[in-house]
N, C-alpha and C positions, 0 to 999 in steps of 0.2 A: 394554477395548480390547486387541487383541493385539498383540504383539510379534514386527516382523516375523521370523520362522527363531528365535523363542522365543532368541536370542542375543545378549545383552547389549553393546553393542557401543561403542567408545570413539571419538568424534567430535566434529571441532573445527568449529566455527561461527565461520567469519569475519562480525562482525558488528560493524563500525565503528561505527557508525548504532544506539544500543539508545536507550529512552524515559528521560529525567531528571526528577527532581523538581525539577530546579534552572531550565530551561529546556522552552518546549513544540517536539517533535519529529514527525516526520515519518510514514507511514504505513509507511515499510522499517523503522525502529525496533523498531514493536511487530509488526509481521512476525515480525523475530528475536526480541524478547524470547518471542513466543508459542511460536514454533518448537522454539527450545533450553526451557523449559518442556515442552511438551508431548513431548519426545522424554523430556527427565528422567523424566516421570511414564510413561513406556511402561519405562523401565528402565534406559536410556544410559545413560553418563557422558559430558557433555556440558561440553565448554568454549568460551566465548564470546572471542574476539580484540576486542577494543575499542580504541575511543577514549576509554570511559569507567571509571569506577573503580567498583569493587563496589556503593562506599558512596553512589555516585546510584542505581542503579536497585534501585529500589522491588519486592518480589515472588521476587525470580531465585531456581530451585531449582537454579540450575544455578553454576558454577564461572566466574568472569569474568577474564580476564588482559588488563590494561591493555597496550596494543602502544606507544603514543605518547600520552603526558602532556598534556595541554594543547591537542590535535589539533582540538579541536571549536574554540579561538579563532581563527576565520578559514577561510575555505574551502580557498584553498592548501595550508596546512599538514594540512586534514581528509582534502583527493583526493590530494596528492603525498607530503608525510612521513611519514603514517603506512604506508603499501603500501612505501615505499622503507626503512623502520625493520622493517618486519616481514619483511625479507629474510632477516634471521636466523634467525628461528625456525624448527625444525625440526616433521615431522607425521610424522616415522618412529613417533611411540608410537600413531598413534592409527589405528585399520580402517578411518575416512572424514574427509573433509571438506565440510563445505559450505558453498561460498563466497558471501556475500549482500553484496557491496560490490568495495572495488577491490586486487584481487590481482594485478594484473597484474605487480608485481614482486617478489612474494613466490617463493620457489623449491620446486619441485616434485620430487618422490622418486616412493616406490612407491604411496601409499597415494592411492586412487579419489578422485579434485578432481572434485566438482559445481560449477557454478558455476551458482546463480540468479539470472537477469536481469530485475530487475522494470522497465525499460524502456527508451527507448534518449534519450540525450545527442543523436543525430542531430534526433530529433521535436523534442527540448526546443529547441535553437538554432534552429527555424522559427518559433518564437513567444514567441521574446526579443529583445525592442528594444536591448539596452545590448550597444555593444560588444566591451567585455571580457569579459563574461559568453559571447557567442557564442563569441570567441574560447579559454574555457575549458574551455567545451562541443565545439567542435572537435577540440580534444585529450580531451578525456574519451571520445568518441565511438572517435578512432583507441583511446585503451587498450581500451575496452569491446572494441573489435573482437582487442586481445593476448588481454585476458584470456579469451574466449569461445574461442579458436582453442589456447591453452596448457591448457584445462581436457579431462579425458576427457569432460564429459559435458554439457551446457549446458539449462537449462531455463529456456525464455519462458513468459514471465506471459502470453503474447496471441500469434495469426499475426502482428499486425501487427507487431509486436517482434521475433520469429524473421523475418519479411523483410526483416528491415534487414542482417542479417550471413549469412555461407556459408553454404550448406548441407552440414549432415553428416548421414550415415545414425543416428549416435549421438543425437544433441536432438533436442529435442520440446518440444510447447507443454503446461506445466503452470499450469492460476489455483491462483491464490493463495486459501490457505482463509479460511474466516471461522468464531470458536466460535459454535456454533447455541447452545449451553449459556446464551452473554450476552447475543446478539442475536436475539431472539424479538420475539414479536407482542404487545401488551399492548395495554389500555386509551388511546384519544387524548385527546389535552389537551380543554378545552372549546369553547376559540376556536378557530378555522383558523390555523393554524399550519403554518410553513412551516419547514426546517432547513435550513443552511448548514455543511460543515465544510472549513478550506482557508484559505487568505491573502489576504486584501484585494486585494494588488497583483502576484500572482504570474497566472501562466498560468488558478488558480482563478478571478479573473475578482470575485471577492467584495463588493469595491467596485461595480461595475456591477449587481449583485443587488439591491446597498443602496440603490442611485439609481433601480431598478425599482419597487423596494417603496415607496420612498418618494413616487412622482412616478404610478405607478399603482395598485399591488396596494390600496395603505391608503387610497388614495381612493373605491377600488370595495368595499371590504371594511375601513368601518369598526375591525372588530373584530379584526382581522389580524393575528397576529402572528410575529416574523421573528425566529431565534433564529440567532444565530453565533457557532459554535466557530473564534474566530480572537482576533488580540490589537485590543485596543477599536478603536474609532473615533469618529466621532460620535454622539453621542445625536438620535435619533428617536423618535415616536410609535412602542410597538409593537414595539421594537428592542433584545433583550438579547444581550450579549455574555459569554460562555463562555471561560474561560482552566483551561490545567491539570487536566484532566478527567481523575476513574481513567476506565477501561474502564468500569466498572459504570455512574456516572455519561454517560458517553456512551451506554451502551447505552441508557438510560431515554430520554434525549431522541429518539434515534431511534424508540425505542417510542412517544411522545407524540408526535410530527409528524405532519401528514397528509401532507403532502410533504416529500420533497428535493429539493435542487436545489442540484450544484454545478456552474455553465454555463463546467467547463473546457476550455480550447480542444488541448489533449492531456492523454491521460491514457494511459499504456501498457497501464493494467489496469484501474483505477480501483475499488479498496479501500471506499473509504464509499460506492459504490453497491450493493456486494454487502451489504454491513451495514446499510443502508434496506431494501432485498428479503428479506433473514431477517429484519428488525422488521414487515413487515405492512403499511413506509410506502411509499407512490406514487413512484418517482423520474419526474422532468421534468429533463432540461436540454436541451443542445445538442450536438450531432453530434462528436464526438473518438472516434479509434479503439477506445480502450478501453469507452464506452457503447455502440457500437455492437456490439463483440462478446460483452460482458454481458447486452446490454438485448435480444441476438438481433435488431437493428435495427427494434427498437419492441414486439417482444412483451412482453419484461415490463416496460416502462415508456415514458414520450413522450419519443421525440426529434425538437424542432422546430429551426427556425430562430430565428436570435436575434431575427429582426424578429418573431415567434411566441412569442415567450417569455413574456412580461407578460400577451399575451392566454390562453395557453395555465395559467399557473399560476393566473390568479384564476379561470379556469374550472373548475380544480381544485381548488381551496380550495373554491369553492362549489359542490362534485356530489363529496363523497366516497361516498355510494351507488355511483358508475359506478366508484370504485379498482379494484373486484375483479376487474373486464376485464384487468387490468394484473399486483395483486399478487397474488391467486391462485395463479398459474402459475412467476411470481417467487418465491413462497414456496419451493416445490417446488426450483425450481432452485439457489435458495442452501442449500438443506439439501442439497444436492449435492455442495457445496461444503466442508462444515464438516469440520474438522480431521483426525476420526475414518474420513474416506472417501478424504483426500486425504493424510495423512501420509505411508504407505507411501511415495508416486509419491517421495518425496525419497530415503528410502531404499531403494527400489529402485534407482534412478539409479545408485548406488554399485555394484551389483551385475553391470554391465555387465564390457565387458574393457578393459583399465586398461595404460597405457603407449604408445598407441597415435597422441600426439600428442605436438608440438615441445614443449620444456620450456624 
């Protein structure tokens, strides 16, 4: 892999959000933990801002400076104390930053501030029922909108994420890579098999999949089986649940699925659809901005209506011969994707001209 300008360069990864051994995380986590990695292995020196301490994450070639101790217990203290703690730190030593979380009150010098936007607070509060939760989303929304307008250079995971905030000549829509190296095509399981990865009861919808499979898919399809990467629930026929998974281990199961399907009702980019399209599996869900500009609005995969859902996957479970309409072309496009094609676009980013926004 090359190095971009063969120059070794010194850059901090704001990266609140990395994956723990101790708790299961989220798909910005291993973003950054891949990110800061794969820059180490190009030649950086690379240091990660966290909420977590060295000694959770599992892997890191990279250098990890804990910002706020304890930040992960409770959301509060995760979105406001840690951004308001990390006002101190200085990035005068370092040629870049890249910001992968909430910077908005961290201070700003000379050195090139990216800030990557893996979705927007705005989507998320249309398809949250509680409250307070809107109402913190509200506010996460106004900061996303500080932080994107204090940064030199902003990069959306999706159009539909860049529509949500100003237009600048500087940003651009960059996706989010995925390693082709982990997620490849292998061998399917025996049975029809279906993969689930996401939370039960969040906007993933994962519960509603469960009461699908269970009330149709398994009645049409005996032999059916429905695997979810989330924390247990109830025991069904046909029904295993997945906690705590390396990479490696999740990349098999995307490998052995004949389909995905995570029928979430937003997704700004949506991460485990690109990583079923680089394994050779089927994705099927439901209409959210992020499948639809992955999935090229149906080309490399189904997107139906929910009342089409049940019909549409045991249709697919049973005619994996017809997948290659779908993943084929999918295959192609997620090796598009992978790290070695897409890493640059970050640090290029940096490369721009620099000072040219409120601080």
């Amino acid at each position: 892999m090359r190095m971009l300008g063969a120059i070794s360069k010194a850059i901090a990864v704001i990266a609140y959000e990395l994956p723990s051994d101790r708790e299961r995380t989220g798909g910005v986590s291993h973003f950054n933990h891949r990110l800061c990695n794969r820059l180490t292995e190009m030649g950086h020196r690379v240091t990660a801002y966290s909420v977590r301490t060295p000694d959770e994450v599992q892997d890191a070639a990279y250098r990890i400076v804990t910002v706020a101790e304890k930040a992960t217990q409770g959301r509060l203290r995760r979105y406001y104390a840690a951004p308001l703690l990390g006002r101190k730190l200085s990035f005068d030593a370092y040629d870049l930053v890249l910001s992968s979380g909430d910077d908005w009150a961290m201070r700003r010098t000379g050195t090139p501030w990216v800030r990557i936007m893996h979705g927007s607070a705005w989507r998320e509060l249309a398809h949250n029922k509680r409250a307070l939760r809107k109402a913190n989303l509200l506010l996460q929304y106004a900061l996303e909108q500080v932080s994107a307008a204090r940064s030199d250079i902003t990069l959306f995971n999706s159009g539909d994420t860049r529509g949500l905030y100003p237009k600048r000549k500087s940003d651009k829509v960059v996706h989010l890579p995925i390693d082709a190296r982990r997620f490849s095509p292998g061998p399917k399981n025996d049975a029809p098999t279906l993969l689930f990865v996401g939370g039960l009861d969040s906007r993933k919808r994962g519960r509603w999949l469960l009461k699908l499979f269970k009330e149709r898919i398994r009645p049409s399809i005996p032999e059916a089986q429905l695997w979810m990467v989330c924390d247990p629930s109830e025991e069904a026929p046909g029904v295993t649940y997945f906690r705590m998974l390396s990479q490696e281990q999740l990349a098999d199961l995307y490998r052995q699925a004949h389909v995905f399907c995570m029928p979430s009702t937003y997704e700004g980019f949506g991460l485990p659809y690109l990583e079923a399209m680089a394994s050779g599996t089927l994705v099927v869900t439901t209409p959210n901005p992020g499948a639809i500009e992955l999935l090229a609005g149906g080309a490399y995969g189904r997107i139906v209506e929910d009342r089409d859902l049940a019909d549409a996957l045991i249709e697919s479970l049973l005619t994996p011969v017809h997948h290659g309409r779908w993943t084929v072309p999918a295959l192609r496009w997620a090796r598009d994707h992978d790290w070695s094609v897409l890493v640059d676009e970050f640090l290029l980013a940096g490369e721009g001209p620099v000072g040219v926004n409120t601080r």
